[in-house]
DRENKE-665458 format. One line per field, with one value per residue (C-alpha): chain; z negated, y, x. Coordinates in steps of 0.05 Angstrom, whole numbers, plus 5000, padded with zeros to 4 digits. Each point is the difference from the previous one (the first is absolute). Layout:
N
chain <- (A,...)
up <- (Z,...)
north <- (Y,...)
east <- (X,...)
//
This chain:
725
chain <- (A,A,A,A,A,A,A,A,A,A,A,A,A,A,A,A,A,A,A,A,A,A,A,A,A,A,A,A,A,A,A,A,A,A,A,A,A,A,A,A,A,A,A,A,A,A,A,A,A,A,A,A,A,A,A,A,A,A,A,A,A,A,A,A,A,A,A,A,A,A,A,A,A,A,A,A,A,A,A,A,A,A,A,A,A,A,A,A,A,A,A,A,A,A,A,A,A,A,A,A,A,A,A,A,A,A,A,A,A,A,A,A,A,A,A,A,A,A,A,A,A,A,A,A,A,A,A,A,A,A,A,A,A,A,A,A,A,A,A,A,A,A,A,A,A,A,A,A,A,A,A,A,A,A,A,A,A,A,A,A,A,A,A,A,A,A,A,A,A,A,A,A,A,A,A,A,A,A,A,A,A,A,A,A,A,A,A,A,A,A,A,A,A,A,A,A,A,A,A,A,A,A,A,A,A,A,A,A,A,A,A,A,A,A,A,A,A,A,A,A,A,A,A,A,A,A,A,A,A,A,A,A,A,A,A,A,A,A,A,A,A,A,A,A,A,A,A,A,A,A,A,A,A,A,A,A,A,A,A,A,A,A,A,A,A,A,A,A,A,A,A,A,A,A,A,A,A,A,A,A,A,A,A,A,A,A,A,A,A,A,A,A,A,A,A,A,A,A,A,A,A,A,A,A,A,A,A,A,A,A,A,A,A,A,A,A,A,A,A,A,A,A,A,A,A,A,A,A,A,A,A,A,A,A,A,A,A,A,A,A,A,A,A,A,A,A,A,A,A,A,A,A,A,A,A,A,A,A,A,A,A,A,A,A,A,A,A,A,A,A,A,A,A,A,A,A,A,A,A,A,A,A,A,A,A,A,A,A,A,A,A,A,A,A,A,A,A,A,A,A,A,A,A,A,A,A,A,A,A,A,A,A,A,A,A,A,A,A,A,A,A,A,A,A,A,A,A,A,A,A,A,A,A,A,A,A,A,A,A,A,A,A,A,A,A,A,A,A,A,A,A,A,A,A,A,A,A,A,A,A,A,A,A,A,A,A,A,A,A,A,A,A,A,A,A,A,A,A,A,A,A,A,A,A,A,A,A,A,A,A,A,A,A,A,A,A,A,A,A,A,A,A,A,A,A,A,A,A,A,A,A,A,A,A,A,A,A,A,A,A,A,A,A,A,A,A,A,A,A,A,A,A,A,A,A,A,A,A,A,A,A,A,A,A,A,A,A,A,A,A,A,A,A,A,A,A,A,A,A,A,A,A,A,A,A,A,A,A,A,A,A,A,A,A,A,A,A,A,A,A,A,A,A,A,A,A,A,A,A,A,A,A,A,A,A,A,A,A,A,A,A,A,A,A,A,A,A,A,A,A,A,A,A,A,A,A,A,A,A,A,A,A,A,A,A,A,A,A,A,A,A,A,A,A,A,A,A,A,A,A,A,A,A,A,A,A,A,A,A,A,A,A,A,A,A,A,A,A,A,A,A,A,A,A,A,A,A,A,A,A,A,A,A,A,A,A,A,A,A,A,A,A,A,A,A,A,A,A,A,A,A,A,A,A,A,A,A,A,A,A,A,A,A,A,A,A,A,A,A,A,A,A,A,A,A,A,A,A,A,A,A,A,A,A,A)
up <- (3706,4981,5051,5035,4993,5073,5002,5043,5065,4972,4945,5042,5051,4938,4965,5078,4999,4920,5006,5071,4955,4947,5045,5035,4925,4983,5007,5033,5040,5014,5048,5065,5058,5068,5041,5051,5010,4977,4984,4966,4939,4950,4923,4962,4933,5020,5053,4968,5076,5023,5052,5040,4970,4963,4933,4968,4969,4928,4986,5046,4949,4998,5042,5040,5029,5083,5013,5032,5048,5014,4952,5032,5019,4957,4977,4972,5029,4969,4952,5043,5015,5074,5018,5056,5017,5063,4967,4936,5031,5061,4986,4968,5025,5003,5062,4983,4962,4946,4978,5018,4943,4949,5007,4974,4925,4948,5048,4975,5024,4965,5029,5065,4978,4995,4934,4983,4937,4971,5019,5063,5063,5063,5073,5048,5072,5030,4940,5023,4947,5020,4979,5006,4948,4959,5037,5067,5004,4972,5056,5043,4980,5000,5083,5012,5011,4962,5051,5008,4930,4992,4933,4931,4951,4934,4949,4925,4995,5064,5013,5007,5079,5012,4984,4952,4930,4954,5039,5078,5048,5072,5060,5054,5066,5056,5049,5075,5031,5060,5070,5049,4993,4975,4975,4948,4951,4954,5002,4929,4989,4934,4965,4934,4968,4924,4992,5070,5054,5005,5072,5013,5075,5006,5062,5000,5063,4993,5055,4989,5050,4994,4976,4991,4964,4985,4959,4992,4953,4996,4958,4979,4936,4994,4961,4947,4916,4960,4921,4943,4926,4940,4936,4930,4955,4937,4999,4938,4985,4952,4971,4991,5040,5040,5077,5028,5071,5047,5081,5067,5051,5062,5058,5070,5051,5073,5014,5068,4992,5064,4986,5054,4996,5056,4994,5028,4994,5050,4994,5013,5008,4949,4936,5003,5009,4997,4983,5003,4975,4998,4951,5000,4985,5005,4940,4998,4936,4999,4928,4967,4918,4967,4926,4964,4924,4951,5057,5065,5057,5070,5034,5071,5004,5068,5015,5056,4985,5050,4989,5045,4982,5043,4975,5033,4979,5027,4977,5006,4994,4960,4941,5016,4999,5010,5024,4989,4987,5004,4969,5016,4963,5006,4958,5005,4974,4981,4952,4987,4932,4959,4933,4943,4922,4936,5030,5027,5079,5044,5075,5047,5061,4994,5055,4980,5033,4990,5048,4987,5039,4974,5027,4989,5012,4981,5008,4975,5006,4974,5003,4996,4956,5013,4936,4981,4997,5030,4992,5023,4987,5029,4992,5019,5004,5000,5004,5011,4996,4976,5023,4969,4987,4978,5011,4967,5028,4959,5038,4966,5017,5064,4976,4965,4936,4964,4943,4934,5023,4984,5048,4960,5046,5015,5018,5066,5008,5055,4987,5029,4971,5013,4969,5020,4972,5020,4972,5002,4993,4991,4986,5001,5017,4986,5001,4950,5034,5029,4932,4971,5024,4982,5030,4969,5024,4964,5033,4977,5025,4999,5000,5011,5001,4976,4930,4997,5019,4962,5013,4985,5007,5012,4994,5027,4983,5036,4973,5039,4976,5036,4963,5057,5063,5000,4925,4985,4949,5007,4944,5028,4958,5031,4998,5035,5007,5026,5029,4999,5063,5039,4991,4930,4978,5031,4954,5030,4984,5037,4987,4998,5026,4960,4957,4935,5021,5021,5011,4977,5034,4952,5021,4940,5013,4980,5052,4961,4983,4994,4974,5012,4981,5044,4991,5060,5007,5056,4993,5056,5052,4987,4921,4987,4930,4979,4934,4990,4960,5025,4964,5037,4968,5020,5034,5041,5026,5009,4947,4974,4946,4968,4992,4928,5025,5068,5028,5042,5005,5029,5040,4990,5016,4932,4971,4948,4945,5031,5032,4986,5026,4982,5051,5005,5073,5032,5068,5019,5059,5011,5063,5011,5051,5067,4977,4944,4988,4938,4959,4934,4962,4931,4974,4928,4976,4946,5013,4957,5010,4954,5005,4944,5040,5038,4993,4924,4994,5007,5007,4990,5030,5020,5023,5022,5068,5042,5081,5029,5074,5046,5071,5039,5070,5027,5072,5025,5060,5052,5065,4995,4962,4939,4933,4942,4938,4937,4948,4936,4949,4920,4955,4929,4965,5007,4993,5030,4972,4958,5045,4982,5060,4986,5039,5069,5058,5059,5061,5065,5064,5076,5053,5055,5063,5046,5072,5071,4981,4944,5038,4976,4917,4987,4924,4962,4932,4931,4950,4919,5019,4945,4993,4933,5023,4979,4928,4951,4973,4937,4949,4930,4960,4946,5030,5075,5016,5079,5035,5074,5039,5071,5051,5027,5071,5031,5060,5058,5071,5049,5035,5067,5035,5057,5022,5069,5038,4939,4959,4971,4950,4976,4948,4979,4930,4957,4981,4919,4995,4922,4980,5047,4988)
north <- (1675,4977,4959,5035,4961,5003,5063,5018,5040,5061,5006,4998,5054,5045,4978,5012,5079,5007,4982,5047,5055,4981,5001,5067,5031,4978,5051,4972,4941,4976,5035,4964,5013,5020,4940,5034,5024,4945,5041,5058,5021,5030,5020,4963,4972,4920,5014,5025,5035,5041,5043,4952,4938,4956,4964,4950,5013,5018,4968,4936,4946,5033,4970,5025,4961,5005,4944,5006,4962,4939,4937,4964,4940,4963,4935,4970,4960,4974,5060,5060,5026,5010,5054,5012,5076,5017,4977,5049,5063,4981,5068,5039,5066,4965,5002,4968,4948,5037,5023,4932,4963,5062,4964,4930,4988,5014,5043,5072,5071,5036,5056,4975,4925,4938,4960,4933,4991,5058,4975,5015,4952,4986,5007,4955,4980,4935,4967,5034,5044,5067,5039,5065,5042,5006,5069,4977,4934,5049,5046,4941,4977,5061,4989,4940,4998,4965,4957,4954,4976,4924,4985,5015,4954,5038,4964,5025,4965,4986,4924,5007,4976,5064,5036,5047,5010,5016,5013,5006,5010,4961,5038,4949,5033,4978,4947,5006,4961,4967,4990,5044,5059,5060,5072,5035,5064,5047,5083,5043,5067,5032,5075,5022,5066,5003,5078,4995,4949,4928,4965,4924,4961,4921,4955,4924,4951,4930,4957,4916,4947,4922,4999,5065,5057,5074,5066,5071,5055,5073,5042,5086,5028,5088,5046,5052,4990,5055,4996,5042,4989,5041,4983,5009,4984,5009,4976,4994,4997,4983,5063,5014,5047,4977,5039,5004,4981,5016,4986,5005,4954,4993,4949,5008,4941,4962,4940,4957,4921,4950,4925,4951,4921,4953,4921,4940,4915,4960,4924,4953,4939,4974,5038,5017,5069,5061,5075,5066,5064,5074,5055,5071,5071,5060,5057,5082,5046,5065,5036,5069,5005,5066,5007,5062,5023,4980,4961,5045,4959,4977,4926,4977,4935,4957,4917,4951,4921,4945,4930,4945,4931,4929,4931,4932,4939,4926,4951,4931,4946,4965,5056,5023,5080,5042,5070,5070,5074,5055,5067,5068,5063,5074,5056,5071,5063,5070,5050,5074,5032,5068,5002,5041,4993,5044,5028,4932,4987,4937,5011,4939,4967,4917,4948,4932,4929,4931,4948,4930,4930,4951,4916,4940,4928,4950,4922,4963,4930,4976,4927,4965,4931,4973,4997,5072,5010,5053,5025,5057,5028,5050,5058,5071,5055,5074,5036,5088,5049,5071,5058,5060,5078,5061,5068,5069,5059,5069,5048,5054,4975,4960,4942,4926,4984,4963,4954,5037,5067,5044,5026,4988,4951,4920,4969,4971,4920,4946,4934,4924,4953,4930,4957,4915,4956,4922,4965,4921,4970,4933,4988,4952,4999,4954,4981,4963,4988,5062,5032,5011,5014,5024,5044,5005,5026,5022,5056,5010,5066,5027,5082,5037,5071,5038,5014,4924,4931,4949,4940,5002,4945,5009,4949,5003,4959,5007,4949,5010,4960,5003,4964,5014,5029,5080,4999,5007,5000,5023,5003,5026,5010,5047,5023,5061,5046,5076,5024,5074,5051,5014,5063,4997,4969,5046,5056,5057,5063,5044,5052,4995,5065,5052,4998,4977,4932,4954,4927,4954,4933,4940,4950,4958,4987,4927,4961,4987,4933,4978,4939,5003,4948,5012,4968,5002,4980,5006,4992,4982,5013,5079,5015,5008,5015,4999,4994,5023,5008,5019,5025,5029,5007,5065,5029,5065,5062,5069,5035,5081,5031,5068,5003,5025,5028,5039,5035,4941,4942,4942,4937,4932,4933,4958,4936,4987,4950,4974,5017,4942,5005,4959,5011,4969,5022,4980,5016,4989,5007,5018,5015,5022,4957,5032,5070,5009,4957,5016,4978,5023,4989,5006,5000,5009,4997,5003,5029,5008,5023,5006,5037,5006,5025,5062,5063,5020,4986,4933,4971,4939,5023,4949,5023,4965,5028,4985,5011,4990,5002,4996,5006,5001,4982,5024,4976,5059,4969,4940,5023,5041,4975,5048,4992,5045,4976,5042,4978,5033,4977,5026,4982,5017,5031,4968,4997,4988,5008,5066,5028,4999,4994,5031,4971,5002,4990,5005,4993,4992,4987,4975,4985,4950,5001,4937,5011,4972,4929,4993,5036,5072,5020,5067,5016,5066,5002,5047,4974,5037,5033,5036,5017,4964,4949,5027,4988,5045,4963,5029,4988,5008,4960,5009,5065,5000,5045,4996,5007,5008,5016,4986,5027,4948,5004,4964,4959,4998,4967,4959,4949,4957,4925,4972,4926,4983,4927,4954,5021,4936,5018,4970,4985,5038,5019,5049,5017,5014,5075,5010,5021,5046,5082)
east <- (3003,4933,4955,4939,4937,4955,4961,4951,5007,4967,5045,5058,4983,4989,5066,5036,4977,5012,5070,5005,4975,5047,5057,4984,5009,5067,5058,5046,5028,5079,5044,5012,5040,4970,4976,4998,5072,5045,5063,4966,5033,4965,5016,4955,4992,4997,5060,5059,5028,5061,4989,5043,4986,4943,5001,4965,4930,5002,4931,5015,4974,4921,4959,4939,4955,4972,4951,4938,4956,4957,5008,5065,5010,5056,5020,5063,5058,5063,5009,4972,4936,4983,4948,4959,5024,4974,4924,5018,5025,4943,4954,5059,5041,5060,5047,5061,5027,5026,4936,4965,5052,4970,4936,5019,4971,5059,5044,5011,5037,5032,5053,4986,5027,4963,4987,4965,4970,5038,5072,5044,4975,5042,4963,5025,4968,4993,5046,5062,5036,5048,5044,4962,4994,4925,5000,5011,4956,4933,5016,5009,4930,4966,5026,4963,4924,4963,4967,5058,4998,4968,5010,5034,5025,5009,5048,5008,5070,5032,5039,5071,4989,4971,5066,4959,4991,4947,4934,4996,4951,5002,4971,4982,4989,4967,5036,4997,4939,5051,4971,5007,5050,4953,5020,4958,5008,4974,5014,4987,5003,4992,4987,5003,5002,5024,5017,5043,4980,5031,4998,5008,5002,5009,5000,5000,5016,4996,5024,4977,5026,5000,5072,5024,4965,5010,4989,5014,4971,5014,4982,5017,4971,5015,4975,5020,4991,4983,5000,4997,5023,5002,5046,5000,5057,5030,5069,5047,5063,5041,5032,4920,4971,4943,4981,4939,5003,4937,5014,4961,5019,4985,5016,4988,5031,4990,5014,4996,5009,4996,5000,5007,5008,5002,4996,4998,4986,5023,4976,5073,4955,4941,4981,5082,4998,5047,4985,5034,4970,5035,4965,5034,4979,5028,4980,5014,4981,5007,4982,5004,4989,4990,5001,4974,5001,5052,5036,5017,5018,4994,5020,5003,5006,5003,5002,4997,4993,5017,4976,5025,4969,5012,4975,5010,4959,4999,4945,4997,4943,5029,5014,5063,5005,5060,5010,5049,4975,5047,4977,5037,4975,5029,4976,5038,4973,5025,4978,5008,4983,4997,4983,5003,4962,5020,5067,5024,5018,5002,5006,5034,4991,4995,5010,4989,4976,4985,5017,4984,5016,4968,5000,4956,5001,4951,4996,4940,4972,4921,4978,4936,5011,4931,4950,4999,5075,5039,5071,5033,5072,5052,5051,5000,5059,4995,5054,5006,5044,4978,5050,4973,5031,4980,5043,4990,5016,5000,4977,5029,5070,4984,5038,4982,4999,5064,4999,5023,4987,4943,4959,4926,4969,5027,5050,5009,4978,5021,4988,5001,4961,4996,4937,5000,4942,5002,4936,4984,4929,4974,4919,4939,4933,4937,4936,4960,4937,4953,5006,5067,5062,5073,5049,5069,5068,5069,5044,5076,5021,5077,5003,5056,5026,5053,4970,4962,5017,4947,4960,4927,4944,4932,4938,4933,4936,4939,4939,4931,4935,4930,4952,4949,4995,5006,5031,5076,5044,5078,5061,5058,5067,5050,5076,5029,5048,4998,5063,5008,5005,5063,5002,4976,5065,5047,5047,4964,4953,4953,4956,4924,4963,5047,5055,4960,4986,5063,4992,5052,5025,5012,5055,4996,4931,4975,4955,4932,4973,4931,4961,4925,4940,4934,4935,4947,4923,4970,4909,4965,5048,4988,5009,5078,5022,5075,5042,5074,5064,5059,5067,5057,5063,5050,4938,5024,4960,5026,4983,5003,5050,5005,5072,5028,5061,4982,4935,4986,4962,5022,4966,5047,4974,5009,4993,4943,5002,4942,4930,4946,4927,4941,4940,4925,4974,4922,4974,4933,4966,4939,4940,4936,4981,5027,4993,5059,5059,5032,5065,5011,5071,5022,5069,5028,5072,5039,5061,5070,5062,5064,5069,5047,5053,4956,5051,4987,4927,4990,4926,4952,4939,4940,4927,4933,4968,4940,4986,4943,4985,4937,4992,4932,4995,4927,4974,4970,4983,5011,4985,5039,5059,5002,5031,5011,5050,4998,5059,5010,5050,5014,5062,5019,5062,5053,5078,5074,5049,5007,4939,4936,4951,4933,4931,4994,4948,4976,4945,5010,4942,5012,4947,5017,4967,5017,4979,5012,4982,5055,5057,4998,4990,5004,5014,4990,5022,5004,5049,4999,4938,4996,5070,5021,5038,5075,5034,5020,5055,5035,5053,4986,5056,5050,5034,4974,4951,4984,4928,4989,4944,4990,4953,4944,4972,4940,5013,4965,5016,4971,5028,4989,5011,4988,5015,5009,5013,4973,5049,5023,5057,5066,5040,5058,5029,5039,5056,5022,5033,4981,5058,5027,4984)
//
């Protein structure tokens, strides 16, 4: 990515509207689930979903860029950058802290996931690490305001102290102030209407004391999910005869989620202190999928999810840190289907459910060793046990299926799974001087399951140099490994929609590992431009087949060769003096992937692509408080996998009003204003023939907060639930 010489301001508030233009234009933009309500379940090209369950994203590795806002405030320390949030997302729409961390220079969204610099980032809070799933800890941000966050320290290859691999980004909330006992809290209320209307309440209560401190957050997102897709296929097989296959689908659902978490810190004596903290939520989704044309059917489909989360942490002064999580997971759901194509019938009633316990421990220890030396060390076991079925029931003979005997649709699954990991860590840290310092660390991680038992190691560099004040330079080199989804690994099939799509479980399914180099400059505290290579070896995504033998196609998770990216990224912000505040960001990657094992069409595919993204924060006005943001965003072709993923776009507007001296801000909001914002994706390899279409709906909503008592927030964290359904 070439360097941008200084222009002057004119020329930047003409290039800020060009590329607004240019982004209105483009056709289309990627498919993301509903924000609004967390369990929706939508079929959509970038998330492969059941009507009962969801899978992984089949276009997880493109990135797309969210960063707006005034010039932040960052500077480096001991291999991590730490920015000044609250200052960045100060004039923004943004009311919680998931959308706060999409602001952060380098962080992108894609499917509603988080990425850094075009790779897979962790989100932790206050340092603490969970076993929540990916799922669960964004809808666990998206809870929190955004007023309690302090700080974030953003970190392109995470130290094996932090538990984490690969890059990670540290939320640091705000601490309680002490003194006299005090009680503060925020209330929210959101509505959004996408085709059918989307509702979302929060409440926060905050209790401080001199010794013994409280907090407790609810929160209920409801709402129905409408969506529309038309397919085109021609499928072949192999005694050669090729059918033409055209579809209407459509999905209707509702869905009601309530999160709650409660914690607290009690200080044992000085700077020893001891924390508890509960998150749990409670999930219903209700769907109905018709399917006209060459497919005739019908599904209703039904799920509830339980989440059950408890962490216990004990700090010292003197480095010592210890502490237990216990995760419990539930996830039943039932479907009913009728379908018929060219003279063929499928009709059953599934049950099926994934239940997953799931314990930590942790033991760490850091020391200070005087002249810029630091050492840290410690162990950590995980340990869960996934008890999983899935019954069929023919509904033609009222009875479940039985291995060996025909009945046209699966055979029953039950399952008990047990998964242990034990990891040890040892690492340095130190400081030559104000300018240069080193951060190294070497994990050795033992993984076992029924299909692997292996020992892996992973290093981790991190070299910072600033030559002067407000300019940085970072090399980070990187190890990691991806372990797959529970219930991606189980012996099972269900039924996507109708009868012609099935999706396939893989048990054999290899954990991915990764090795990733990362250079970082950062100009004048503000201009941040980053270089990549990263090369992941059994690389897995779920990924579409036109089977030879059947009229079906089938969705499998399996392993790659390898993927390997090479990026150049450069954001620059930009203002008019207090009118305009302005960040542009450019991305481009080259991106390859290679399979010689992919059914009977292997592939070797690679492809260069380009995103560019601005956003435009106007200050209409400062008495009153009024603030309109204008973001548009435009990305080439590109590829994954067998798919090829034409150009997409989109631009979105929200006006802030802040009133009652800073307590109230009342936000209205149009997201894909022109309605371009949703993928085409299509298939056009070897003998696989597939395009879909989906419907695209504007957004509009408006949302409201109001802070009462001072409001001075805590810190709490999340919990890792990435590879539960």
């Amino acid at each position: 990515m070439s360097y941008l010489k200084q222009m002057n301001m004119k020329s930047y508030y003409y290039l800020s509207l060009m590329l607004c233009a240019l982004s209105a234009g483009v056709s289309a933009q990627e498919i993301t689930k509903s924000t609004d309500v967390e369990s929706e379940r939508t079929l959509s090209a970038d998330s492969i979903i059941t009507q009962d369950k969801q899978l992984d994203s089949l276009y997880q590795s493109l990135p797309e860029v969210m960063i707006t806002g005034q010039r932040p405030i960052v500077k480096a320390e001991q291999g991590k950058l730490v920015y000044d949030l609250p200052r960045l997302i100060g004039n923004l729409p943004v009311d919680n802290a998931y959308d706060a961390v999409k602001e952060l220079p380098g962080v992108t969204e894609m499917n509603g996931g988080l990425m850094l610099a075009g790779q897979g980032v962790t989100v932790i809070l206050d340092g603490k690490v969970t076993t929540m799933s990916a799922e669960q800890l964004y809808s666990l941000l998206k809870n929190i305001p955004s007023s309690r966050i302090e700080k974030a320290e953003v970190m392109y290859n995470a130290p094996a102290r932090y538990q984490v691999r690969g890059a990670l980004i540290n939320i640091t909330l705000k601490q309680s102030t002490g003194g006299p006992s005090s009680w503060q809290g925020e209330l929210y209320g959101k509505y959004n209407q996408k085709h059918y209307e989307g509702f979302n309440e929060r409440a926060s209560l905050i209790y401080n004391g001199n010794k013994f401190s409280a907090d407790f957050l609810y929160s209920h997102n409801h709402g129905r999910g409408y969506s529309l897709t038309d397919k085109e296929a021609m499928h072949s097989l192999a005694d050669g005869s090729v059918h033409h296959i055209t579809t209407d689908e459509m999905g209707r659902s509702r869905s009601h989620t309530h999160s709650f978490r409660v914690g607290t810190d009690y200080n044992i004596a000085k700077d020893h202190q001891l924390s508890f903290v509960y998150n749990g939520s409670y999930s219903t989704h209700h769907s109905l999928m018709d399917i006209y044309g060459t497919q005739q059917s019908n599904t209703r489909s039904s799920s509830t999810d339980w989440l059950h989360n408890g962490r216990l942490d004990y700090r010292t002064p003197f480095g010592l840190k210890a502490g237990a999580e216990l995760t419990y997971y539930r996830s039943p759901s039932d479907q009913l289907l009728h379908s018929s194509m060219q003279g063929e019938e499928l009709a059953f009633y599934t049950e099926d459910c994934q239940r997953i316990n799931r314990w930590k421990f942790f033991l760490a220890q850091e020391h200070n060793l005087g002249r810029g030396w630091g050492l840290n060390y410690g162990a950590v076991y995980t340990t869960s046990i996934d008890h999983s079925y899935q019954y069929y029931y023919d509904t033609e003979k009222g009875a479940g299926t039985k291995a060996g005997v025909s009945t046209g649709i699966p055979d029953n699954m039950q399952s008990r799974r047990r998964e242990q990991t034990l990891n040890f860590y040892a690492g340095f840290n130190k400081s030559f001087g104000d300018k240069l310092s080193l951060d190294a660390s070497l994990a050795v991680e033992h993984y076992k399951t029924p299909v692997w038992n292996q020992w892996d190691w992973y290093p981790t560099i991190n070299l910072s140099y600033m030559p002067a004040p407000g300019y940085v330079w970072q090399l980070a080199l990187s190890s990691d490994k991806d372990y797959p989804d529970y219930w991606a690994v189980q012996d099972a099939i269900s039924y996507l929609g109708g009868g012609y799509s099935e999706i396939h479980g893989n048990p054999f399914l290899k954990p991915a590992q990764e090795y990733q180099l990362q250079l970082t400059h950062i100009l004048k505290s503000k201009y941040i431009f980053s270089a990549w290579f990263n090369h992941t070896k059994d690389y897995s995504v779920q990924t579409l087949y036109q089977s030879s033998e059947r009229l079906v196609e089938i969705y499998k998770h399996l392993n790659f060769n390898y993927q390997q990216q090479a990026g150049l990224q450069a954001s620059i912000p930009f203002d008019i003096k207090q009118l305009l505040n302005s960040r542009l960001t450019l991305i481009g990657v080259w991106h390859h992937e290679k399979d010689e094992d992919f059914w009977d069409i292997p592939f070797n595919r690679n492809i260069c692509y380009g995103i560019a993204v601005l956003t435009n924060t106007f200050t209409l006005s400062k008495k009153p408080d009024l603030k309109l943001t204008l973001t548009g965003m435009a990305r080439s072709k590109a590829t994954q996998g067998i798919y090829d993923l034409p150009s997409s776009g989109y631009v979105n507007a929200a006006l802030r009003y802040g009133f009652a001296k800073g307590k109230a801000i009342l936000n209205l909001y149009c997201n894909d204003i022109f309605e371009t914002g949703q993928i085409k994706p299509r298939i056009r390899f070897g003998t696989q023939n597939v395009t879909n279409h989906y419907a695209c709906f504007r957004e509009i909503g408006v949302s409201f907060t109001y802070k009462f008592g001072g409001y001075r927030e805590k810190k709490r964290e999340e919990v890792d639930t990435s590879r539960f359904k």
